[in-house]
C-alpha positions as CSV (number, residue, x, y, z in Angstrom):
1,X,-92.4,15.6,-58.7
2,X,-89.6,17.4,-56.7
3,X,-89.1,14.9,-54.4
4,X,-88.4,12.4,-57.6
5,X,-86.2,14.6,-59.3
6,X,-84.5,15.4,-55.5
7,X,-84.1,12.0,-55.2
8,X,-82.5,11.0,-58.3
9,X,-80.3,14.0,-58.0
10,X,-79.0,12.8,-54.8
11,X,-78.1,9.4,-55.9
12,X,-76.4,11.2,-59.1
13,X,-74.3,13.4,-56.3
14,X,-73.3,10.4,-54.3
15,X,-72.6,8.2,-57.5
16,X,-70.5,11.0,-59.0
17,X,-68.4,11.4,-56.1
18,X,-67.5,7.6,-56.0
19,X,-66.2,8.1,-59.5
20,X,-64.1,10.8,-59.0
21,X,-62.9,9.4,-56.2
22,X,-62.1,6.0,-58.2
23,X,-60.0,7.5,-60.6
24,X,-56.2,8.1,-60.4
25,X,-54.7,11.5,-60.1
26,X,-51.3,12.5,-61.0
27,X,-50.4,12.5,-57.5
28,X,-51.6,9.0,-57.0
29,X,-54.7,9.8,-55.0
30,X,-57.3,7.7,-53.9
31,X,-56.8,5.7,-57.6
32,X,-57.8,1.5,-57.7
33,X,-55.7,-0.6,-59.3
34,X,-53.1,1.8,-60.1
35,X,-49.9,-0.4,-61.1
36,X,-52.8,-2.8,-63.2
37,X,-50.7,-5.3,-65.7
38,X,-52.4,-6.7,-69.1
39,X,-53.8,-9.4,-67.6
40,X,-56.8,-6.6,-66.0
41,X,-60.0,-6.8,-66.9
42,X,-59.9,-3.4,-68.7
43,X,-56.2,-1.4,-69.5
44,X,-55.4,1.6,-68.4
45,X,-56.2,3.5,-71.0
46,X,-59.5,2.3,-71.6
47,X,-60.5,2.7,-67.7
48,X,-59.7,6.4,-67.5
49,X,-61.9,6.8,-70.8
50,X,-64.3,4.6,-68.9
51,X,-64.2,6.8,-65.8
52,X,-64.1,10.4,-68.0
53,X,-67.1,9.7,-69.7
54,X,-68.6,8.5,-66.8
55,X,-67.8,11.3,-65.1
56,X,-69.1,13.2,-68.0
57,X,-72.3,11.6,-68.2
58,X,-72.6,12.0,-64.2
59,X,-72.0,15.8,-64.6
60,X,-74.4,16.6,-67.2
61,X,-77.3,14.7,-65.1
62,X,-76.7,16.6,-62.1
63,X,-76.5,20.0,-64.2
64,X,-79.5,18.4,-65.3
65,X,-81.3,17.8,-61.9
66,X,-80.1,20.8,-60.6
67,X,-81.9,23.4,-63.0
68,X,-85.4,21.1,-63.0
69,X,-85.0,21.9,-59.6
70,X,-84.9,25.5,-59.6
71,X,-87.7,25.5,-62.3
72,X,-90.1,23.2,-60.3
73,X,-89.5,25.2,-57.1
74,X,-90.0,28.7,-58.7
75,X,-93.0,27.3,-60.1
76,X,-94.5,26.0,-56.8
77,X,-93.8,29.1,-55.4
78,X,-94.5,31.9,-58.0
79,X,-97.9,32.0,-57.2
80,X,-97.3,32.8,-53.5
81,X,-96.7,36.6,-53.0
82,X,-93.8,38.3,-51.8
83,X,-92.8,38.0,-48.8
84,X,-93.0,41.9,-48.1
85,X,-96.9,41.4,-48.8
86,X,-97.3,39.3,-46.2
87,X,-96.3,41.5,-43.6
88,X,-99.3,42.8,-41.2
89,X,-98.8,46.6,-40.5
90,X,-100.2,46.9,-36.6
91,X,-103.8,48.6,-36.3
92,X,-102.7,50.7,-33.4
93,X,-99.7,52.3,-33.2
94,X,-97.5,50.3,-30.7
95,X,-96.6,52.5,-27.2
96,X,-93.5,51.9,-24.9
97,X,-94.6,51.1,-21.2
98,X,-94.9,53.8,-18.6
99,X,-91.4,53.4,-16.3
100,X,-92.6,51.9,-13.2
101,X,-91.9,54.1,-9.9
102,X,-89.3,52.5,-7.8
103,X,-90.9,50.9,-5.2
104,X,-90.0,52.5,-1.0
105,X,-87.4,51.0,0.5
106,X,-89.0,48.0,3.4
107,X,-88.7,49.1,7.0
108,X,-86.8,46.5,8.9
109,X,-88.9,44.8,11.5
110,X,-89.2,45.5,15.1
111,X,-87.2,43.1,17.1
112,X,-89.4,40.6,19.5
113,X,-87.6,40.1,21.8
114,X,-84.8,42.3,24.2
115,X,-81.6,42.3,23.4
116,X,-78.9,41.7,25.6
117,X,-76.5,44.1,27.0
C-alpha cells in the first residue's frame, strides 16, 4: 500500500513542478506562450485560472499523499519497539588489552666474511 500511495505521490511531485514551471511570472520566467493573441486556443486569463487551479488541485493531492504517508509508515512501524530496547547490554563487562612489552632491540648480524682494510 505505501509503495502505491509513494508512487502516485511521486508522479503528483513531478506533475506539479511542470505546472509551476508552465506558468508565467511577473518577471517573465520560464512562462509558454507569453505574448498569446486571441486567435490561442485558450486567453490569457482563462490559462492562468487554468494553471492556479491546477496548481491548486496538484497541492492539495500531494498534502494528501504526503500525510497517508506518515500514517502508513507509523503504522508499519508502531508495533516494532524503540530503538533503545533493542540495544544488547554486554554479559561481561568489556576489559581494555594488557599494553604489550616493547619487544628487544635485534642484534645486527655477524659479518661473513673479512672486511678489508
Amino acid at each position: 500500500m505505501i509503495i502505491v500511495v509513494l508512487v502516485i505521490h511521486v508522479m503528483l511531485t513531478i506533475t506539479l513542478i511542470g505546472v509551476v514551471l508552465v506558468q508565467k511570472s511577473e518577471g517573465g520566467g520560464l512562462g509558454i506562450g507569453g505574448g498569446g493573441g486571441m486567435s490561442g486556443f485558450m486567453t490569457g486569463r482563462s490559462t492562468a485560472n487554468l494553471l492556479t487551479r491546477t496548481t491548486a488541485f496538484l497541492a492539495a493531492g500531494f498534502m494528501l499523499t504526503s500525510i497517508t504517508l506518515a500514517v502508513l509508515y507509523g503504522r508499519q512501524h508502531m508495533a516494532s519497539s524503540s530503538i533503545l530496547d533493542q540495544i544488547q547490554t554486554p554479559a561481561a563487562p568489556i576489559t581494555a588489552p594488557a599494553p604489550a612489552e616493547p619487544a628487544a632491540p635485534a642484534q645486527p648480524p655477524a659479518p661473513s666474511v673479512p672486511l678489508a682494510k
